[in-house]
N, C-alpha and C positions, 0 to 999 in steps of 0.2 A: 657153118658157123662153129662156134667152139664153145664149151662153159669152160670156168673155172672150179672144179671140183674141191677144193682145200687150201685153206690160210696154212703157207710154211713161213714161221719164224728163224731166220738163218742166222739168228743172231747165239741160238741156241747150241745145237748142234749142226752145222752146214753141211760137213762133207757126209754123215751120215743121211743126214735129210738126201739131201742130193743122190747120194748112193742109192738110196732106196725106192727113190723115184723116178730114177733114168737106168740103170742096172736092167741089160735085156729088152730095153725099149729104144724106139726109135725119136720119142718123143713125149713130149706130158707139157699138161698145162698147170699153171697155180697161181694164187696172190701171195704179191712177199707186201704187207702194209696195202696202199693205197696203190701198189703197180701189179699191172698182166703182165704175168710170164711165160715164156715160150721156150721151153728145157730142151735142146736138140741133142739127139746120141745115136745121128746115123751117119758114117759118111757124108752121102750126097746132103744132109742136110745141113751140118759141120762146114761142107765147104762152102754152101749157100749162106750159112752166117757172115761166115770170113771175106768173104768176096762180092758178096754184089752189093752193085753201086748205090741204091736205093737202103742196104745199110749200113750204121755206123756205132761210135760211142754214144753217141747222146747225152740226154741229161743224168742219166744213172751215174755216170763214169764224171760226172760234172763235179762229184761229191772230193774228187780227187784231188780237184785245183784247189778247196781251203786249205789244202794240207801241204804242196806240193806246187801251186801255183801254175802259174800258166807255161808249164812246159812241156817238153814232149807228151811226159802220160797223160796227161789231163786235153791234149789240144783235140782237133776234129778238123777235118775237110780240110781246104786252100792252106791253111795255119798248121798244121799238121805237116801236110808237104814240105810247107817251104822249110820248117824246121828240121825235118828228115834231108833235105836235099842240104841245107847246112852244116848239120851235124855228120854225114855220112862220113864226110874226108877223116873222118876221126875212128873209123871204123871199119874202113875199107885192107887189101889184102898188104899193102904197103904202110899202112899205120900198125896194123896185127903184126907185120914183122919188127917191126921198132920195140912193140910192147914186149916180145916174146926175147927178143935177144936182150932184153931189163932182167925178165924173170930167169933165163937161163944162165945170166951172172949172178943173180941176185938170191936164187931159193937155197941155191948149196950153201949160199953165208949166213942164210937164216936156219938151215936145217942143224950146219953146224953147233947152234946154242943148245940144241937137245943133246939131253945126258943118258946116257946106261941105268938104266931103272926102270921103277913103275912112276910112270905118267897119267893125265888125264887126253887123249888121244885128241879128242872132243874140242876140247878147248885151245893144246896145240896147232891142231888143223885149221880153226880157226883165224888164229894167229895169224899162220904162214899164208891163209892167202889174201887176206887183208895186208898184211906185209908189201907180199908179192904187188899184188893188184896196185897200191895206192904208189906204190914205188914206179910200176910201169906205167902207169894211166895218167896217174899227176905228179908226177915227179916229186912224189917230198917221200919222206924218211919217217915221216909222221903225219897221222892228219889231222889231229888237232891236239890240245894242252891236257882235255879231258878225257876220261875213259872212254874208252874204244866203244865198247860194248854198249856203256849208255849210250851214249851216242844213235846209236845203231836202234838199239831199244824203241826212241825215240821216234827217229825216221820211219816207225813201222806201226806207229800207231793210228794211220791212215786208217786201218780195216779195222774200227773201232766204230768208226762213222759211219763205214761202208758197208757193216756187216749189222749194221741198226743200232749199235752201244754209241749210246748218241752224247753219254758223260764227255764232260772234256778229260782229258786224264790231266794227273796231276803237274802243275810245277808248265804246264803249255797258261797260254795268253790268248787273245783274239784281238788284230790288228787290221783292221779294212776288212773285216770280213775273212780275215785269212789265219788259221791258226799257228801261231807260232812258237818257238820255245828259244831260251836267253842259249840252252850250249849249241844250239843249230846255229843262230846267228854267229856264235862264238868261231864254231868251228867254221862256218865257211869265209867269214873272213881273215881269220887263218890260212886258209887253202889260198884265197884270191893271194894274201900277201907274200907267200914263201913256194908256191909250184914253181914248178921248172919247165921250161918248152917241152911240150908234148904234140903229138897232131888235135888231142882234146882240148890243151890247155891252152894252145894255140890259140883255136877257136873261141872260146869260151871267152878269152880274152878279148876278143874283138868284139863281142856284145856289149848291147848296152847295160848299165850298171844292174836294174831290177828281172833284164833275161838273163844276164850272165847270173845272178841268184838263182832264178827259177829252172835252170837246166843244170846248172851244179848241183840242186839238190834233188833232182831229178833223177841222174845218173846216177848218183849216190844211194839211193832211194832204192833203184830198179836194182842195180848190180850188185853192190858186195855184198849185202846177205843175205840174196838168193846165189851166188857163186861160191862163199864160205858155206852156208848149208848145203848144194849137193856137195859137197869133199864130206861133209858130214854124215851123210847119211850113206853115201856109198861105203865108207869104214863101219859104220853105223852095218849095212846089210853084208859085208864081209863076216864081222863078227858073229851074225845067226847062220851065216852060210860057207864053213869051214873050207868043202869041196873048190865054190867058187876062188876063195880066199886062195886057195895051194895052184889053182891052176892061173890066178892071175901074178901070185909072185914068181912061180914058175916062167909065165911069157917075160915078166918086168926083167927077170936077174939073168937070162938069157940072151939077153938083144942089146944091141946099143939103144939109148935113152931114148932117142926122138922117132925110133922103130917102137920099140916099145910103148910108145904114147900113142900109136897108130892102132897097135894089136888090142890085147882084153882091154886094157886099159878104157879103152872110146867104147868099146862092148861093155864095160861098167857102167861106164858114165850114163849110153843110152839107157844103158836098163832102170838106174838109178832114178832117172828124170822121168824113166815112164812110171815106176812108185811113188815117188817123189817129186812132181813139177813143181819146182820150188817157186818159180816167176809165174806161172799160170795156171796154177789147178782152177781157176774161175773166169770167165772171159765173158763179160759183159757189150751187150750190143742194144739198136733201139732200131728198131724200124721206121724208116721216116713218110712213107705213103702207103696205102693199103695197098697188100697183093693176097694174093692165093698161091697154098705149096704145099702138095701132100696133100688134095682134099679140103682144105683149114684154108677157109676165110680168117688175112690176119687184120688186124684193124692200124691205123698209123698211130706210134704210140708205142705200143708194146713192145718190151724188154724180152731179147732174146740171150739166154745163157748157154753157154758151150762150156762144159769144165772136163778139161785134160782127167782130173782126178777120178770123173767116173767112166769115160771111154777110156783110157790108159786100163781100167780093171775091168771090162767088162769080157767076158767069157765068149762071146760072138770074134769078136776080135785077137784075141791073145791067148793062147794056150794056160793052163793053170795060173792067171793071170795074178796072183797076189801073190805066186811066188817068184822068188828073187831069179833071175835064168840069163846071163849074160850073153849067153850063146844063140839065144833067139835074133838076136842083133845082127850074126852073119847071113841072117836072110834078109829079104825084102820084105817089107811093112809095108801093109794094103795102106793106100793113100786116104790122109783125112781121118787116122783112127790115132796118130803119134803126132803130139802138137803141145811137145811141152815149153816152145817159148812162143807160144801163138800161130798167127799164122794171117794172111793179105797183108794188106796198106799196113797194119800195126803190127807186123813181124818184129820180136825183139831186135836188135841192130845189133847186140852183143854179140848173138849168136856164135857167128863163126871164132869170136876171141874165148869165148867160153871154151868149145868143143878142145880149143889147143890148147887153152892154158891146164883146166883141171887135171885131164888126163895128165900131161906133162907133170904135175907135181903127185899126181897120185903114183907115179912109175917112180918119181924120182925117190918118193918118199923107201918106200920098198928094197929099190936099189941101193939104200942109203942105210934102212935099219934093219933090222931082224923084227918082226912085230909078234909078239905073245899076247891074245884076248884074253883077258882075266876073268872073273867071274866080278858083278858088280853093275854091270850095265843099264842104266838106267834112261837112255833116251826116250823121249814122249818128244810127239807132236804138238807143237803150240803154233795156231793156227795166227798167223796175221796177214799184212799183205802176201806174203806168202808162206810156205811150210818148213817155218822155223825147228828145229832141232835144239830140243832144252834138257840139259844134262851131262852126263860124264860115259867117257868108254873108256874104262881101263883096262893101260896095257902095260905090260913091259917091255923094254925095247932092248937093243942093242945094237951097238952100228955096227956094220961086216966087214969083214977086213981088221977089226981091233982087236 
């Protein structure tokens, strides 16, 4: 059998809680309120979360659908699938080329509005991949009337609920039980009325009116600001890490563009997602029948967590593991220790559009300016559904060849 040894509040500090009670172990038990939990940080136990059939999301991850509705992230079992096996055609290697020949017309006409000077890099990068992204993915030019940013803000106030801050936050409503807010509504019926054929929008279009809601704002939800935060934080860890910086503009301004998004480039990005799992540093599961694993009678019930944040740093697995090392990446990674968009039935779907768009804009960006890190740098971690990057990198640029 097992006790639970200590009440952790993760409403408090989570990824340090966490850190300090998985860091070096293969496991640990706790109460988070009124739920057992079951902290795994070992390989085979990681992959026994992800994978077997006896577990799933449950009701912990239930807390997702007030906010987000009954869409992909929030569904479970049969409903889960069929919505995976619907949505896929919008994600598979022939929809990813559709997206990518958008972005590789589209980045250099957005790059071009950057001027010779200092900038805020941060906010820039931002920008262009939200640009990028909404231009490939849903075809508008804009995605809605209102600030981007709010926007965004908004959609991420999910881990507010999820993380125990049980306020409503401001200027949101409650409607059937579901929380809502007047510019979400705003913006997606915006989206519904002005995209353009996409393989996403295609589909989305064929739903019916309150799914086609709930998986727009889904998508929305999941991808662009965890896609705009790694561009973020990888500039973000160039700027403390000068070395990596010269050797990745070095591979970038050497190669043709779409070579170069293969070379450092993707060995950023991994390294980036294993400091940074912007879509998963948390991965919530529920056991739905008792079993036995590791010795530990578990009871049916209990809430098992897997968080990329504290295997992605743990010292058993990764060489000086907090610091930034791009180059680690041309090795092979022991399986079940790098799992920054998840991993079984609930593997993020973006995946593969991710791995080629960032890199792709992180080369181009390079290929395109001259980048000087200024003194000034103030990013912080601001912790929501995922690991938002809050603040400024100042740079001065200049474009090459002018």
């Amino acid at each position: 059998m097992f006790t639970m040894p200590q009440q952790i509040d993760l409403s408090l500090n989570p990824l340090t809680s966490l850190y300090e009670l998985g860091e070096g172990h293969d496991y640990a038990f706790f109460k988070m309120g009124k739920r057992d939990v079951f902290f795994v940080n070992a390989p085979d136990l990681i992959q026994w979360a992800f994978t077997h059939k006896s577990i799933g999301r449950g009701r912990f991850f239930k807390i997702f659908s007030r906010w987000l509705g009954n869409g992909l992230l929030a569904s479970e079992g049969e409903s889960h699938r069929a919505m995976r096996r619907e949505l896929l055609p919008a994600f598979n290697a022939e929809a990813q080329k559709i997206y990518m020949q958008t972005i590789i017309r589209d980045a250099p006409i957005l790059l071009d509005e950057w001027r010779d000077g200092e900038m805020d890099l941060a906010g820039a990068l931002f920008d262009l991949v939200f640009q990028v992204t909404v231009r490939a993915v849903y075809g508008l030019n804009q995605l809605t009337p209102q600030n981007t940013q709010e926007l965004l803000n908004i959609l991420a106030h999910g881990s507010e609920s999820f993380l125990g801050r049980a306020a409503l936050p401001e200027g949101h409503y409650l409607a059937s039980g579901r929380v809502r807010h007047p510019i979400v509504d705003e913006a997606l019926e915006y989206m519904g009325a002005h995209w353009q054929p996409t393989p996403l929008t295609r589909i989305l279009d064929s739903l019916p009116a309150q799914e086609k809601y709930d998986q727009t704002l889904t998508m929305l939800s999941a991808s662009l600001d965890t896609s705009m935060a790694a561009l973020v934080w990888m500039f973000h860890l160039f700027s403390r890490s000068p070395t990596a910086f010269d050797s990745f503009c070095e591979d970038a301004c050497t190669r043709p563009l779409e070579e170069a998004a293969h070379g450092y480039a993707s060995l950023a990005l991994h390294e980036t997602l294993r400091l940074f799992p912007t879509g998963g540093w948390l991965n919530t599961r529920e056991l739905f029948r008792p079993l036995s694993i590791r010795g530990c009678d578990l009871p049916a019930g209990i809430n098992i967590f897997i968080s990329s944040w504290v295997t992605h740093r743990d010292v058993r697995y990764f060489d000086s593991p907090k610091e930034f090392q791009p180059e680690r990446f041309k090795n092979q990674i022991a399986p079940w220790t790098y799992f920054p968009f998840g991993s079984g039935a609930h593997t993020c779907m973006g995946r593969p559009f991710s791995l080629a768009e960032l890199p792709y804009l992180a080369a181009l960006v390079v290929q395109t300016f001259d980048i000087q890190f200024l003194q000034g740098n103030d990013i912080q971690l601001r912790l929501r559904i995922g690991l938002t990057p809050d603040g400024q990198i100042p740079v001065k640029v200049q474009k090459r060849g002018g």
